[in-house]
C-alpha positions in Angstrom: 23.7 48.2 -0.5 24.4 46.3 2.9 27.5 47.8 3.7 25.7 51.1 3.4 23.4 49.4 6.1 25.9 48.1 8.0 27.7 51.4 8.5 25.3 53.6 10.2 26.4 53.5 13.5 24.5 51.7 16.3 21.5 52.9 18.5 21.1 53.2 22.1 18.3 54.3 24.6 19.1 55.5 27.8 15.9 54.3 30.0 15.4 55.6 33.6 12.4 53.9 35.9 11.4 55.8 39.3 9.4 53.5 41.5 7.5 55.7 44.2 4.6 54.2 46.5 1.0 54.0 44.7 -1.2 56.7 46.5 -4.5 56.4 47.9 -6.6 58.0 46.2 -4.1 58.9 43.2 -3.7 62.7 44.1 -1.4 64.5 46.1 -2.6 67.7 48.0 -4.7 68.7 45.3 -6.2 68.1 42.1 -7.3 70.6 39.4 -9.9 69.8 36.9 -10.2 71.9 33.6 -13.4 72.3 32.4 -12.5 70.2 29.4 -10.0 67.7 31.4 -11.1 63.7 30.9 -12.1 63.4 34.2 -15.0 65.7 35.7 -15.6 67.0 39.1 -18.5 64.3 39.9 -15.8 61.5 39.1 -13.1 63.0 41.3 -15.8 63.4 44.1 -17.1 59.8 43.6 -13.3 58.7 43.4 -12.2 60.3 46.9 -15.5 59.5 48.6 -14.6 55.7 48.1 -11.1 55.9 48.2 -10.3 58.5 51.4 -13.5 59.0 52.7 -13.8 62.6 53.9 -10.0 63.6 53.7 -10.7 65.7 50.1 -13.4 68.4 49.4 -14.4 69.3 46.1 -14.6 72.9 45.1 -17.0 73.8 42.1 -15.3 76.8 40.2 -17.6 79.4 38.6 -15.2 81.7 36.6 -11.8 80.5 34.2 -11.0 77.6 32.6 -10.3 75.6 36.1 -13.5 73.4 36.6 -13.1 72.5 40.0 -10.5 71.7 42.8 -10.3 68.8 44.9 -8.3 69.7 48.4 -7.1 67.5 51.1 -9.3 69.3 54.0 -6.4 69.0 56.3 -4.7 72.2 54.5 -7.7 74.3 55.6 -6.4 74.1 59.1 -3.3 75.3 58.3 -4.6 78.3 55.7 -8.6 79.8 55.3 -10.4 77.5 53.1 -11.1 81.1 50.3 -7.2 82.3 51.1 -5.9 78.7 49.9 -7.9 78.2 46.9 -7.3 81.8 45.6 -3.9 81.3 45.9 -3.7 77.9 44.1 -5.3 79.2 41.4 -3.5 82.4 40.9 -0.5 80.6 40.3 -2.2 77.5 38.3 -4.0 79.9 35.6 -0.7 81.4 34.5 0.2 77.5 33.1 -2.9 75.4 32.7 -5.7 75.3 29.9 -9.2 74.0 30.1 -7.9 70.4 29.4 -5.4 70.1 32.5 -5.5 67.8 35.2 -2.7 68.3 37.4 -1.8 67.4 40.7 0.0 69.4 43.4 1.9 69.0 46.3 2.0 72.2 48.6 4.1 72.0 51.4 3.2 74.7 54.1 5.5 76.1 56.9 4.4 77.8 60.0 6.9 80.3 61.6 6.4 81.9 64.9 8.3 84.4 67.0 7.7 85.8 70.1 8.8 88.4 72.5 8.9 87.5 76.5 10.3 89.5 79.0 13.3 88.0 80.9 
């Protein structure tokens, strides 16, 4: 019976560690909440307020199983505060469910082209 032991062969894990700067507060760009998610909107708000005070607002959702969003505030200068959110969660609700908490990272790019006369 211990050679049957013996001969199974070995075992090996392959183990990869990325190291990446803790953030303050723990959230990217923005935070979604499902209404069932372990964390509520009142925490999230409570968290950000003492964390990074005013850089995040939290957005109450009424509709879907998204509770609330939290959203760094300095997106909203870049795209309407309504045109933003929509948008998030259009994509979001194809891939979420009522117990999600996810964090997101948008990254927005501005182009601009003009016509002068020469």
């Amino acid at each position: 019976m211990k050679n049957i032991i013996e001969d199974r062969g070995s075992r090996k894990a392959d183990v990869k560690i990325r190291f990446s700067d803790f953030e303050i507060p723990p959230m990217q760009d923005v935070l979604l909440i499902g209404r069932r998610a372990a964390i509520g909107p009142e925490a999230v708000r409570r968290m950000v307020d003492a964390l990074a005070p005013g850089q995040y607002e939290v957005i109450e959702m009424e509709n879907g199983h998204i509770e609330a969003i939290a959203v760094r505030v300095d997106l909203f200068n870049w795209v309407k505060r309504e045109r933003l959110v929509d948008m998030i969660l259009g994509e979001v609700n194809m891939f979420t469910c009522d117990k999600s908490l996810l964090k997101a990272k948008l990254s927005i790019t501005v182009s601009i082209t003009r016509e002068v006369d020469i």
